[in-house]
C-alpha positions in Angstrom: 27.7 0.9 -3.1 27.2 -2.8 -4.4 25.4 -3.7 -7.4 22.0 -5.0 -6.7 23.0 -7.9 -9.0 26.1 -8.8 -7.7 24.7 -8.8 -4.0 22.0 -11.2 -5.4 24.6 -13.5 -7.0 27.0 -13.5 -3.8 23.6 -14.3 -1.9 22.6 -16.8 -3.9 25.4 -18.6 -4.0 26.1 -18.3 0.2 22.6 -19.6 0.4 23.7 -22.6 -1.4 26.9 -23.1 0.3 24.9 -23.0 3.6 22.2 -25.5 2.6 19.5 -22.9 1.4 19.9 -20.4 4.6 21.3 -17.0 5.0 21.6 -15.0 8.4 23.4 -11.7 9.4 26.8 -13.5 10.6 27.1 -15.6 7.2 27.1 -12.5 4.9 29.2 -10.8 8.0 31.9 -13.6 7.6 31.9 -14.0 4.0 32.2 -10.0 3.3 35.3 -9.9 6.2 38.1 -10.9 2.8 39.6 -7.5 1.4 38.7 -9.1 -2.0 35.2 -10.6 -1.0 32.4 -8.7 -3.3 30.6 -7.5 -0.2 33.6 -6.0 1.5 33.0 -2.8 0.9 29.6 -2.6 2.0 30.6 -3.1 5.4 32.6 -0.5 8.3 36.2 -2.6 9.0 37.0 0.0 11.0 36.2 -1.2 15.0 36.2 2.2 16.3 34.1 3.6 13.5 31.8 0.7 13.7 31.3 0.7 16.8 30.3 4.2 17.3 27.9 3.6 14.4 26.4 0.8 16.7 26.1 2.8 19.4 24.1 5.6 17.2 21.7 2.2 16.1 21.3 1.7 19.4 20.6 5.3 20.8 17.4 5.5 17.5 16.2 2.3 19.1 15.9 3.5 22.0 14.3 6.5 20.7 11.9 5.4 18.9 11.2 2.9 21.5 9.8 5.5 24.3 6.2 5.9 24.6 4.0 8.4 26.6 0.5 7.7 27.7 -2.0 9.2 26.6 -5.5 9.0 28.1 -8.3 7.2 27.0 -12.0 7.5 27.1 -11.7 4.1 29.1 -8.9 4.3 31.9 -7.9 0.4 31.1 -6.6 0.7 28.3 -4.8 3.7 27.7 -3.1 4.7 24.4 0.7 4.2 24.3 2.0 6.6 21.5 5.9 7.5 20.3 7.3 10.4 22.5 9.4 11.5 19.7 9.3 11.4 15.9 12.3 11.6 13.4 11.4 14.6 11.3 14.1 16.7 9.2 13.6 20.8 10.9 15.5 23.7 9.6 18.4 24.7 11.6 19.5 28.3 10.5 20.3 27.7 6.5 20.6 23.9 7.2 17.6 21.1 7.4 18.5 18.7 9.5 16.6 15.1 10.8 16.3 15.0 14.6 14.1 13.2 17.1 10.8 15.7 17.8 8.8 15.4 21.1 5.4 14.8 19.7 3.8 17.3 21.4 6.0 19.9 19.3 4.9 17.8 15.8 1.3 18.1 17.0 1.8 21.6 18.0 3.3 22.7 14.6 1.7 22.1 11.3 4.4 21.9 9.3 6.3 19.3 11.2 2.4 17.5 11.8 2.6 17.3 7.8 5.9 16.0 7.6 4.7 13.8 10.2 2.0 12.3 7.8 3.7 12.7 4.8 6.3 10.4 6.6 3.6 7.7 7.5 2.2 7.8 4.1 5.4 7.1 2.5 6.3 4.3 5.3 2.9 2.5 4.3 3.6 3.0 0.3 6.7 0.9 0.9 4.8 -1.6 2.6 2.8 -2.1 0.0 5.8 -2.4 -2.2 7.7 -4.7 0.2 4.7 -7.2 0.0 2.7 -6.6 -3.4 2.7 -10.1 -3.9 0.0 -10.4 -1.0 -2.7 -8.9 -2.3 -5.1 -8.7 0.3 -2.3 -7.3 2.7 -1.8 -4.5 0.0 -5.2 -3.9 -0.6 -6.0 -2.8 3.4 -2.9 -0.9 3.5 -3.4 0.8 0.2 -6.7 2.2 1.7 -5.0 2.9 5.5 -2.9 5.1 3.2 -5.2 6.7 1.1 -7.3 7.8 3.9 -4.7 9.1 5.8 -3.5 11.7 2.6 -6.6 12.7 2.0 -7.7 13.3 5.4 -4.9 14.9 6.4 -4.5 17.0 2.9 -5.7 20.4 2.8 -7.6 21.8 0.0 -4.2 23.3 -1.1 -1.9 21.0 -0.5 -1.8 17.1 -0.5 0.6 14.8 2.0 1.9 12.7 -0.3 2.9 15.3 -2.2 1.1 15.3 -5.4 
């Protein structure tokens, strides 16, 4: 893991040595030195990296695939994720898997997990961008509404 601080400085100063712009490839080519400070935050490995890419590229495409789902009005009907990733309990392990959502809507406790998730997605929005305040003040109610509606009188989504 690298320090936050030292990623910061390394950025900074690529960003200057690249007239005030950063992209993928020049933190990729400045991290490739054994002794560069952001080597180890990378796979050198080929093999290893590119199975990893490979896995990226199989969650894209899961999360990519949609299933219809009617409408009240035929035109337009509602596209919606055919599977979620949800952590399940597998014997004395929990592990995180891609759900069909018919099986999250058919099961409460992955449907709360489901929620839970989407609350805690929409919190980090509104961390990502808290300078914007109008953006963070529509999402902070998007996310409010959806733990309380979802909550039961036990139990809350966000898990408070």
């Amino acid at each position: 893991m690298i320090p936050a601080q030292l990623a910061g400085e390394t950025f900074d100063g690529l960003q200057r040595d690249n007239g005030g712009r950063l992209t993928a490839r020049i933190v990729v080519d400045a991290a490739r030195p054994s002794a560069a400070p952001l080597h180890s935050a990378f796979e050198w490995d080929d093999a290893r990296a590119a199975e990893l890419q490979r896995e990226w590229q199989a969650r894209h495409l899961l999360s990519a695939i949609r299933v219809v789902r009617p409408s009240s009005d035929p035109q337009t009907p509602t596209l919606i994720h055919a599977f979620v990733n949800l952590e399940e309990s597998r014997g004395a392990d929990i592990e995180r898997g891609y759900i069909p959502i018919a099986r999250v809507y058919a099961e409460p406790d992955l449907l709360r997990q489901a929620i839970a998730r989407a609350a805690a997605e929409l919190r980090s929005f509104e961390n990502r961008y808290a300078e914007f305040e109008a953006i963070v003040s529509a999402v902070k109610v998007a996310r409010e509404r959806i733990e309380h509606s979802y909550a039961g009188p036990e139990q809350s989504v966000a898990g408070g």
